[in-house]
N, C-alpha and C positions, 0 to 999 in steps of 0.2 A: 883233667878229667872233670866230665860237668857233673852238675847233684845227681839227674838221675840216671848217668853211666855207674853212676858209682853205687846209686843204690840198687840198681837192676846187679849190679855183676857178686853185692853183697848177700843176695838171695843164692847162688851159685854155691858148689860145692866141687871141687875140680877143678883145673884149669879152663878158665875162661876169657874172652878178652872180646874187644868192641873195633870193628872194622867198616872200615869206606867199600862202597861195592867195587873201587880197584885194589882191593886188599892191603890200605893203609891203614895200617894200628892206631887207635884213637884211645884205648884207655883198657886195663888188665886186671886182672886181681890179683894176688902174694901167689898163689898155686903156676898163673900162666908166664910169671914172670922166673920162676925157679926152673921151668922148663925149658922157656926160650934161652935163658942167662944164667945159664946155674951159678957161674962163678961170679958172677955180681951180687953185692947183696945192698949197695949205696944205693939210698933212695932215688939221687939227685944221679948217681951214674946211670939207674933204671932208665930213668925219666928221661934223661937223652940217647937214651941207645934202643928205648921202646916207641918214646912218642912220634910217629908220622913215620915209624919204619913200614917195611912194606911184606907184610906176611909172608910171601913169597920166599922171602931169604928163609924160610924153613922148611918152608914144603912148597915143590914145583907148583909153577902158572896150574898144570892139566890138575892135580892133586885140589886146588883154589876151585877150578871149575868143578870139578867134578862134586863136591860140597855145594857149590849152589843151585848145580842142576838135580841133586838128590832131592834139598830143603820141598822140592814141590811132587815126590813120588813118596809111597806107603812106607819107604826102607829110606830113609831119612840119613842113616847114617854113612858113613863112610870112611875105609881105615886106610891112614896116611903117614909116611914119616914126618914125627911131626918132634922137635925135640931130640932123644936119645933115642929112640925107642917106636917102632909101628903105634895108633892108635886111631881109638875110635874113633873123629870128632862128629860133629854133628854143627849144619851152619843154619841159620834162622832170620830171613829178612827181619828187620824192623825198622819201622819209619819217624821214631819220634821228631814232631816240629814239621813232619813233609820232608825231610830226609832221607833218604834211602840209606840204613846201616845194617851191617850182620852183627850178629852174635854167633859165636864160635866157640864150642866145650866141647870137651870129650864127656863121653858118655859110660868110658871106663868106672868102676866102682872105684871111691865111693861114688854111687849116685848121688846125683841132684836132691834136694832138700823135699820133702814128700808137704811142709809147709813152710814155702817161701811167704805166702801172705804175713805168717806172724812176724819174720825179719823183715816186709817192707812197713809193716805198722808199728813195729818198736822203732825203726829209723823214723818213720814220722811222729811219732812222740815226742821221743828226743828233741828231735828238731824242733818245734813247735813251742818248745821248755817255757825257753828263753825271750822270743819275742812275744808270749801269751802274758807271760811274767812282769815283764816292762811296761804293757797295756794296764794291766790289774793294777800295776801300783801309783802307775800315771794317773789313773780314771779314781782311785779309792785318796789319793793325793788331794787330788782338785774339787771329789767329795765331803773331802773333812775340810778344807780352807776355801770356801764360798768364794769368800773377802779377798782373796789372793791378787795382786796386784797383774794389768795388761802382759806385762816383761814374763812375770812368772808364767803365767798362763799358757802364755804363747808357747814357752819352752814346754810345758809340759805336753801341749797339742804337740806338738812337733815331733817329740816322742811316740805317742799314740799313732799320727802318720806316719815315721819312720819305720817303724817296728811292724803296722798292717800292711805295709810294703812286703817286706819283710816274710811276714805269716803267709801273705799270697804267693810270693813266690814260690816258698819251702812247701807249699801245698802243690802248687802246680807242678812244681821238681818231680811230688811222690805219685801224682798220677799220672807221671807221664813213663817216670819207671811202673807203674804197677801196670800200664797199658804195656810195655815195651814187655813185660815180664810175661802176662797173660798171652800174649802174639806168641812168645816163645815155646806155649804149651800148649799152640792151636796146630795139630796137622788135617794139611789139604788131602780131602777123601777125595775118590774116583765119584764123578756121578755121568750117568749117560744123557743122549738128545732128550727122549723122552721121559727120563725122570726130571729132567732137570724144566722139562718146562710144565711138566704140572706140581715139582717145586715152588716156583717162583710164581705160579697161579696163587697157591695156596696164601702162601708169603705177601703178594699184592695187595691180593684178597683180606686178610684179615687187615691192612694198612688202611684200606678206604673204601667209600660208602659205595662204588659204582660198580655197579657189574664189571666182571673181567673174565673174557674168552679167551681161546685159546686155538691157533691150528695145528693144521700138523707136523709134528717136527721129524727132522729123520735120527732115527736111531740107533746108527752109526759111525756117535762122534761121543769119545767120552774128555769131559773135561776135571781138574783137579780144584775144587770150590772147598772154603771154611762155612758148613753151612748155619753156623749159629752166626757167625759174624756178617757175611754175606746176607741173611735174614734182614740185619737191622740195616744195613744200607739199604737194600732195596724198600726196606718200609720207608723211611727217609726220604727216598728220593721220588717213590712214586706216590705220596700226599702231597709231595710239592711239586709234582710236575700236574696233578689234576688241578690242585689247588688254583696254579698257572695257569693252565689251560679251562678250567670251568667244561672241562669234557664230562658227560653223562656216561661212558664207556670207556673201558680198553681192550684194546689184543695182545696178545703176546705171541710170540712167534718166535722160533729157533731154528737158524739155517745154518748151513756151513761153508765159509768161503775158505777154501785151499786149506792151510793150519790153523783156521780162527774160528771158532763158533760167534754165530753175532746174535743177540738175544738184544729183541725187539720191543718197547712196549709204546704202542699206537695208542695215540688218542682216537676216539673214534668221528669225534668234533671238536668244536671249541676253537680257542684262539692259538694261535702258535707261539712257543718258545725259542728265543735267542740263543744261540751259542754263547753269548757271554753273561747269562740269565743261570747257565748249566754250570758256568767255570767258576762262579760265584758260590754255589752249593757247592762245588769241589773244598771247597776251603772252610766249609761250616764243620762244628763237631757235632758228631752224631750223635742221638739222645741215647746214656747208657743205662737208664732207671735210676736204680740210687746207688749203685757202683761206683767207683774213681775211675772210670776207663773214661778218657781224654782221646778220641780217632776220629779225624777228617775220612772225610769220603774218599777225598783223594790216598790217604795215607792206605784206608781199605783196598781201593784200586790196585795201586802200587802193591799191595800184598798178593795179589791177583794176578800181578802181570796185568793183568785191563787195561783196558781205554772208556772211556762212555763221550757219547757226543750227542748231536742232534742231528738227524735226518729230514727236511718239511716233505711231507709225502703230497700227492698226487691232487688228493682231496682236499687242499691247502689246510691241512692240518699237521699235526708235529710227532713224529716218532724219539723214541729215546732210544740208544744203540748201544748195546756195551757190546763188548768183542773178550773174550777168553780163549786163551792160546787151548790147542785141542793137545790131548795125548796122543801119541805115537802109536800106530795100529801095533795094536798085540801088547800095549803098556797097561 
């Protein structure tokens, strides 16, 4: 179990556990393990009978689907034999690292923790103790004995780098559970053709300096967006694709091919952008203000079902494409 499986499933209350999108079990908390194994109670028997099993062995393949094709409609949950007993669960992509993993709870009382924030910031306290500690006495060491000879010194630097290693990581751990935590408490709203493309006008718009129009879209296609999270991508990506292209203008445009909405944004001039120019932003992390959220664009994407690529349009200049799976007529 990595640091922040563990600290994401420690915010939980219920049986919970952390899954591979082919329903391989990666990591549990005391509640999901009582469920699955009642009669085990060995840590080390857990460990081999839980780790890299494949969820499945408890509730059928259709019972597995039918949980991840809920996670992206309004009724999120879905009741499964799951254990002894029918229940709720509830499954939740998330991506920490560019990963594609689920989280999997039942949604049975007791509910979920109403402040998980304050158990992922006592875990990173904690955590924190002990290599903040080592640093202080290292650095107040080296300030009281000037004189300290080359040997001593060194050891004590070596301390100081050992230990902000150390600190970095156990920080990176806690935002990458506090990201993985917050994803679990985002549901995908319904938005249609035309809200959604004077959405992402607005959204553009407030990202950068250049005019942004807009045609017209059909209003016959509804897609399932997080639209506070999807906000910040799109700001993100469309400073750095003007930025790129030094275009005075954009358009946006929203079409529908077959199941896919593709949402457009044209430069209206300027120089064109590379396919491998866009795959490079994929892997940047987006700016969260002064929050611990740690998410790639790509990670975003992936939350989306998405794609985004490059189009060079007509006018040798460069569109940006994303594509969003459409709802299901009458969904």
């Amino acid at each position: 179990m990595t640091p922040w499986q563990r600290a994401l499933l420690n915010t939980m209350t219920g049986p919970a556990l952390v899954c591979t999108s082919d329903a391989t079990v990666q990591a549990w908390n005391d509640e999901a393990a009582r469920m699955l194994i009642p009669n085990v109670r060995n840590a080390d028997a857990t460990q081999e009978q839980l780790h890299g099993a494949l969820l499945t062995q408890w509730m059928d393949a259709d019972a597995w689907k039918q949980l991840q094709d809920a996670a992206a409609t309004d009724t999120p949950t879905v009741i499964v034999q799951l254990g002894d007993a029918p229940r709720r669960m509830q499954a939740t992509r998330i991506a920490p690292e560019g990963t594609p993993h689920w989280l999997v709870r039942s949604t049975a009382p007791p509910a979920p923790r109403l402040d998980t924030n304050h158990d992922l910031l006592r875990h990173l306290i904690e955590s924190v103790r002990t290599p903040l500690a080592s640093i202080r006495a290292a650095v107040e060491t080296m300030q009281q004995y000037p004189q300290m000879g080359v040997d001593a010194a060194t050891q004590f630097t070596d301390v100081i780098a050992d230990q902000g290693i150390r600190l970095t990581k156990l920080i990176n751990d806690a935002s990458t559970a506090y990201t993985a935590m917050y994803r679990t408490r985002r549901a995908l709203e319904p938005m249609g053709g035309a809200a959604l493309l004077t959405w992402t006008q607005t959204a553009v718009q407030e990202a950068t300096d250049v005019p942004v129009s807009t045609t017209e879209s059909p209003s016959a296609l509804t897609v399932h967006l997080d639209p506070a999270m999807l906000k910040q991508g799109l700001a993100f990506v469309s400073d750095r694709f003007v930025r790129a292209t030094r275009c005075t203008a954009l358009t946006i445009c929203v079409q529908r091919s077959d199941s896919v909405a593709l949402l457009d944004l044209q430069a209206a001039d300027g120089q064109t952008v590379t396919e491998a120019r866009v795959e490079r932003w994929k892997d940047a992390t987006i700016p969260w203000g002064t929050t611990m959220m740690q998410l790639t664009l790509h990670a975003l994407l992936d939350q989306h079902d998405a794609q985004l690529w490059v189009e060079q349009t007509a006018a040798e200049g460069s569109a940006l494409r994303f594509a969003f799976p459409t709802a299901p007529s009458g969904a």
